[in-house]
C-alpha positions as CSV (number, residue, x, y, z in Angstrom):
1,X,-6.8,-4.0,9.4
2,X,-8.4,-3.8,5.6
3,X,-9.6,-6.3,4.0
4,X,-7.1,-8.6,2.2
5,X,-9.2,-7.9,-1.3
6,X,-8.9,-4.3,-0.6
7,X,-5.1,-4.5,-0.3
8,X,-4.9,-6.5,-3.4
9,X,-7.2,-3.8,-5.8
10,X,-4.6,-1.8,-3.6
11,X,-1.3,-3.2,-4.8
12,X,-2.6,-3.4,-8.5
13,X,-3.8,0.4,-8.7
14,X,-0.2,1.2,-7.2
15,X,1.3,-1.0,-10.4
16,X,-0.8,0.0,-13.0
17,X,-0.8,3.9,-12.0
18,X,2.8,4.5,-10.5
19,X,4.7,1.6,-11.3
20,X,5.2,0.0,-8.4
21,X,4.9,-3.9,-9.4
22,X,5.6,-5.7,-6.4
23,X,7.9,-9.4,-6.6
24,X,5.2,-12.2,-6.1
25,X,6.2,-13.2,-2.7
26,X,5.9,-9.4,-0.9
27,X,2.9,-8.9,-2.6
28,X,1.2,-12.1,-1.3
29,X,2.6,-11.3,2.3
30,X,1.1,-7.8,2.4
31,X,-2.5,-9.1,1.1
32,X,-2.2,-12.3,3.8
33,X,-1.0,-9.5,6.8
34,X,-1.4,-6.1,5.7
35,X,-0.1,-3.8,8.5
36,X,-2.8,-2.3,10.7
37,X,-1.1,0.9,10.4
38,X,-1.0,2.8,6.7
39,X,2.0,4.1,7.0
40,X,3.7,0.7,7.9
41,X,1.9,-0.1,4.5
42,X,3.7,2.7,2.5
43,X,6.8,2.1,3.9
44,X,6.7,-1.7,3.2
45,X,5.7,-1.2,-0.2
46,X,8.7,1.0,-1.2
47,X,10.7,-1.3,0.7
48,X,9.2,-4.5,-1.6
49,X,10.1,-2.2,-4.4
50,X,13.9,-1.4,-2.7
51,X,13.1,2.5,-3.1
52,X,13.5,4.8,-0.5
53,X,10.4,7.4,0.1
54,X,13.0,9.9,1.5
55,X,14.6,9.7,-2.1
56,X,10.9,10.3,-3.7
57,X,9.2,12.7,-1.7
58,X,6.4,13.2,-4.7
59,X,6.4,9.4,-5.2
60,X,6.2,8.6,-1.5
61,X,3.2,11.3,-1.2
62,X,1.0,9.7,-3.2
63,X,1.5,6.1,-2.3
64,X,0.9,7.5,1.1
65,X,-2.3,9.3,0.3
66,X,-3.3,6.0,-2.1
67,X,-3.0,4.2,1.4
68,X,-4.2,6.7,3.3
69,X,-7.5,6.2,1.6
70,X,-7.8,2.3,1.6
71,X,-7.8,2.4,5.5
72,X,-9.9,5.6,6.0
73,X,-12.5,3.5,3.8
74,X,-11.8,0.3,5.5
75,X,-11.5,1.2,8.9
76,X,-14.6,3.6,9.0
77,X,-17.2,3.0,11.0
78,X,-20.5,1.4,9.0
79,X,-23.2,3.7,8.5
């Protein structure tokens, strides 16, 4: 599971760069218990944001891939 302070610089990037602001409460429950899967993570963010990722295929592609590289850094094995 990432690190709660890696899900928050996540949550902000995802504002500041696509717009997707998340209501106080949803954002504090994904940095308290983020999923241990990243796409659970994707698909709880457009649900915080009540979007669909079926009805933004370019949108939901690069949350996805924004995710995708929180837990490949996270979860990789130290060096």
């Amino acid at each position: 599971m990432p690190d709660p302070r890696s899900v928050e610089w996540l949550l902000e990037r995802l504002c500041t760069e696509y717009g997707f602001c998340l209501p106080v409460a949803a954002r504090a429950q994904l940095v308290a218990r983020p999923p241990s899967d990243g796409a659970e993570l994707a698909a709880a963010i457009f649900r915080a944001e009540g979007l669909s990722p079926a009805d933004h295929p370019r949108l939901a592609q690069a949350v996805r891939e924004e995710v995708g590289r929180l837990y490949a850094r996270d979860l990789a094995p130290d060096s």
